[in-house]
C-alpha positions, 0 to 999 in steps of 0.5 A: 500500500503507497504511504501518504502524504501528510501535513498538519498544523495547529490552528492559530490560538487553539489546541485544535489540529487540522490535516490533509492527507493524500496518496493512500486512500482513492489512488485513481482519483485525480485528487484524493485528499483526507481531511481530519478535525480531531476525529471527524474525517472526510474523503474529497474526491475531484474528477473532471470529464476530458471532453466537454458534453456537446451543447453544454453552454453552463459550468456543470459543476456538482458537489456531492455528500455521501453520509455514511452512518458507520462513521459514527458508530451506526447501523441506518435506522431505514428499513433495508439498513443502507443510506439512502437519499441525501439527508436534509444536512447532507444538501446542506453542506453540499450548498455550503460548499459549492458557493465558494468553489464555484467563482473559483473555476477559469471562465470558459471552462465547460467540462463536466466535474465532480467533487464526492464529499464522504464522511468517514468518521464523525466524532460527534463533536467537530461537525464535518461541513465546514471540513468539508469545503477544505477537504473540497478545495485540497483535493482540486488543488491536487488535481490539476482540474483548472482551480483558482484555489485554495479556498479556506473555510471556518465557522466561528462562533460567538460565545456569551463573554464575547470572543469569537471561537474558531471551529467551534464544537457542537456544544460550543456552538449550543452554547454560543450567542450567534454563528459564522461560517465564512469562506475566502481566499487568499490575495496578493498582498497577504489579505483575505478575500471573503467570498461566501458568508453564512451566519444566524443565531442560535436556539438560546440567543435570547436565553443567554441576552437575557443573562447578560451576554452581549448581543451580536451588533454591526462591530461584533460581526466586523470583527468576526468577519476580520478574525476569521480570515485568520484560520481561512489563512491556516487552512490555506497554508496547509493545502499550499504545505500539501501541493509542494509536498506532493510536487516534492514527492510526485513531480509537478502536477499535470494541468488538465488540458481543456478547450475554452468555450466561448457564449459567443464570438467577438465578432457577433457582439460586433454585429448585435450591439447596433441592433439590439441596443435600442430596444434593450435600452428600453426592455431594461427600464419597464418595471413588470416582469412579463413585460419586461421579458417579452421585450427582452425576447423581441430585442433578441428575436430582431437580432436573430431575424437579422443576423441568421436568416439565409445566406446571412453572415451567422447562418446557424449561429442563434444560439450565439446571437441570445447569449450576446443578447443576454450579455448586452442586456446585462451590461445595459442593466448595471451600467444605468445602475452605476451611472445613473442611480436608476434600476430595472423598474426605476427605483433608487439603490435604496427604494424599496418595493410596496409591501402588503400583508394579511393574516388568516387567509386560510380558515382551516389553518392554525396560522396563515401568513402572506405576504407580498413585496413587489411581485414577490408573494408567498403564503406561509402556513402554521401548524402545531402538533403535540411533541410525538409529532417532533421529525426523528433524525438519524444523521452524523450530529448529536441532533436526534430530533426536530420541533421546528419544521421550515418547508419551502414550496416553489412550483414552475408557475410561480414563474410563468413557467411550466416543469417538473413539480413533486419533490423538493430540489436542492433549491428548495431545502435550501431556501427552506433552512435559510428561512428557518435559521432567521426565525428558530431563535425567537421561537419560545423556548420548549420549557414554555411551549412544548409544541412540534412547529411546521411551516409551509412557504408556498411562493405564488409568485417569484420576482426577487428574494423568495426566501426572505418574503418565506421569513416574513410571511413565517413570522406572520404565519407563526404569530397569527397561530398563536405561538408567543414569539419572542420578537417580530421577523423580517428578511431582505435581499441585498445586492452588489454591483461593481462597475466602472471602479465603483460599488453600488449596493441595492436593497431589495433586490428583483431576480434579474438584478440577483442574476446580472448583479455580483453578489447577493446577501440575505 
């Protein structure tokens, strides 16, 4: 059996150890990297397909977990006794991981890649998510799959004396005030460039204010924010420690050699500027969604009759002609954004959109919420049970039951658009956790109310921040059932657009100003 290759290092200011570890484990991946935290173990795995499929006009890039129960110590509770679909945390951590990953990967590159993230051992003290997007990020940077890495993670957490904990435990984390994932890479200058952050509460936030803790305000999170770019430095010169190890030992990496894959050629933006600008120019400033759509589509539909009718010069290239169109309507969209102040449908950076809500819609309900911001409509759903309804869990965390159940619905009609409809995408388990982070610690402690909560987000309709309405109309749901509620709730969507050397922040964002935006932040 070939030895590995192992580095490790003490994270900075704890007794804590990470390593990587390759070269034994996995041997025909392109790369195969162990990461440990204490006793909690994952197996990254990267591949990248040599081809690009043909018509693939996206990065298909997919991150998979696999849980496995004899990692920490089980048989699996189902009735055949073998995992099966991914669990809810398994989703999860797969999100969690591909945010950072994905803007990290050379534009143009199409091929098909995979990174298999399988949890071998669980120590039922270090959770393995955050682990996981480190292992991720190791096992590209040994690869040889075009990555712009490494990418470093850690989640810090908030105790009750006011310090910021790197890689907190779960009891740590239970007995912290507030939480922090953050992810970044490293720059030139040495600093730490931040590219996915995720945060929330914890269940006994209230519960430790009331004892004098102090709370999370704008300076703390600063400060968390600057603190964590710290470890994100440790996991990075580790990975770093582990690519000259291998090169050391190995011989250089092998770049993959891969064809770069253009939307459109330069010479067709050439000849779609002149056509299409005029009618974007005015698609781009019409407030309603469909509306605005439709325009966009006749802008394109005038380029293609053009540009690729018979005999003409990009005969057969309309798929190139649409992806100029989008990339034109863009540019249009953050240029009027920067330079003039005005977004899609005329409003300020900072201008909301009209709100409105109502209570009780639903006569059989125990709690019904809904609540509308622009186009944007969502209906919540509250229904309360006695506690043997709590969601029994069999995963690789100490959690062994749920009393609070957030489900986000969102069919294909909610766009105008027809699709599959029936169980929930990643998507939708997603946006379903990201709504309950916001909402589990005002809910009453089970000492007070010991009930089993479910709330049901159905989107109606769709035009910007679906989560965040699903925040604000659980909140109603939840107080219009009854359930005393330590504080009122509300969500919003940020974005970032960066042009022309300048930031602009938008509040209240719409979904084509998510799409053709930077970044966006709930």
């Amino acid at each position: 059996m070939a030895d590995a290759i192992r580095v490790s290092g003490t994270l900075t200011g704890t007794d804590k150890t990470l390593s990587f570890e390759t070269g034994k484990l996995a041997q025909q991946s392109q790369g195969a990297v162990v990461a440990t935290l204490g006793r909690t173990t994952v197996l990254a795995t990267a591949n990248a397909a040599k081809d690009v499929r043909p018509g693939t006009d996206f990065f298909p890039l997919t991150i998979d977990v696999e849980e496995r129960a004899y990692a920490a110590g089980k048989i699996p509770g189902s009735f055949f006794r073998r995992e099966g679909r991914p669990t809810e945390d398994a989703i999860l951590t797969c999100r969690l991981t591909d945010r950072p990953l994905r803007p990290a990967f050379p534009d143009g590159f199409r091929n098909e890649t995979q990174v298999v993230l399988t949890i071998l051992g669980a120590d039922m003290e270090n959770p393995h998510d955050v682990l996981a997007i480190n292992a991720a990020s190791a096992s590209l940077m040994i690869s040889g799959i075009p990555f712009e890495g490494p990418i470093g993670a850690v989640r810090v957490a908030y105790s009750q004396g006011g310090e910021w904990i790197p890689h907190p435990t779960y009891t740590e984390g239970d007995e912290s005030t507030f939480e922090l994932v953050v992810a970044g890479r490293q720059l030139d200058n040495g600093d730490v460039a931040i590219m996915m952050v995720e945060a929330g509460g914890t269940t006994k936030s209230f519960d430790y204010y009331a004892n004098g803790a102090p709370k999370v305000d704008e300076g703390a999170l600063a400060r968390g924010l600057e603190a964590s770019k710290t470890w994100i430095k440790d996991s990075i010169a580790l990975q770093r420690q582990l690519v000259a190890s291998v090169i050391a030992t190995r011989g250089p990496i092998v770049p993959m050699e891969y064809t770069v894959a253009l939307d459109y050629a330069p010479e067709v933006m050439e000849a779609v500027a002149p056509i299409a600008t005029p009618g974007l120019s005015t698609a781009v400033a019409i407030a309603g969604k469909a509306e605005r759509n439709a325009a966009t589509d006749a802008a394109a539909a005038e380029a293609i009759a053009q540009l690729c009718g018979e005999g003409s010069a990009f005969e057969g290239r309309e798929k190139e002609v649409k992806e100029a169109v989008r990339s034109l309507t863009k540019k249009l969209v953050r240029k009027r954004i920067v330079e003039e102040g005005k977004r899609i449908d005329g409003r300020g950076p900072r201008d909301l959109r009209p709100l409105s809500s109502e209570v009780g819609v639903l006569p059989t309900a125990h709690g019904t919420g809904l609540f509308q911001r622009g186009e944007t409509q969502v209906m919540n759903v509250c229904t309360m049970a006695m506690p043997r309804m709590n969601q029994l869990l069999d995963t690789l965390s100490p959690e062994t039951n749920k009393y609070f159940l957030f489900h986000y619905n969102m069919a294909p009609w909610a766009n105008g658009e027809t699709g599959r409809v029936g169980s929930p995408k990643r998507r939708e388990i997603g946006h379903g956790a990201l709504a309950a982070r916001a909402l589990l610690p005002v809910l009453p402690g089970l000492e007070n109310f010991n009930y089993t909560l479910r709330l049901v987000a159905e989107v109606l309709s769709s035009n910007g921040s679906t989560s965040m309405a699903s925040v604000c109309s659980g909140s109603l749901a939840l107080m219009d059932a009854g359930v005393p509620i330590r504080a009122a709730v509300a969500g919003i969507a940020m974005g970032l657009v960066y042009a022309e050397g300048k930031y602009t922040t938008l509040t209240d964002i719409l979904g084509a100003e998510d799409a053709f935006g930077d970044m966006d932040f709930k």
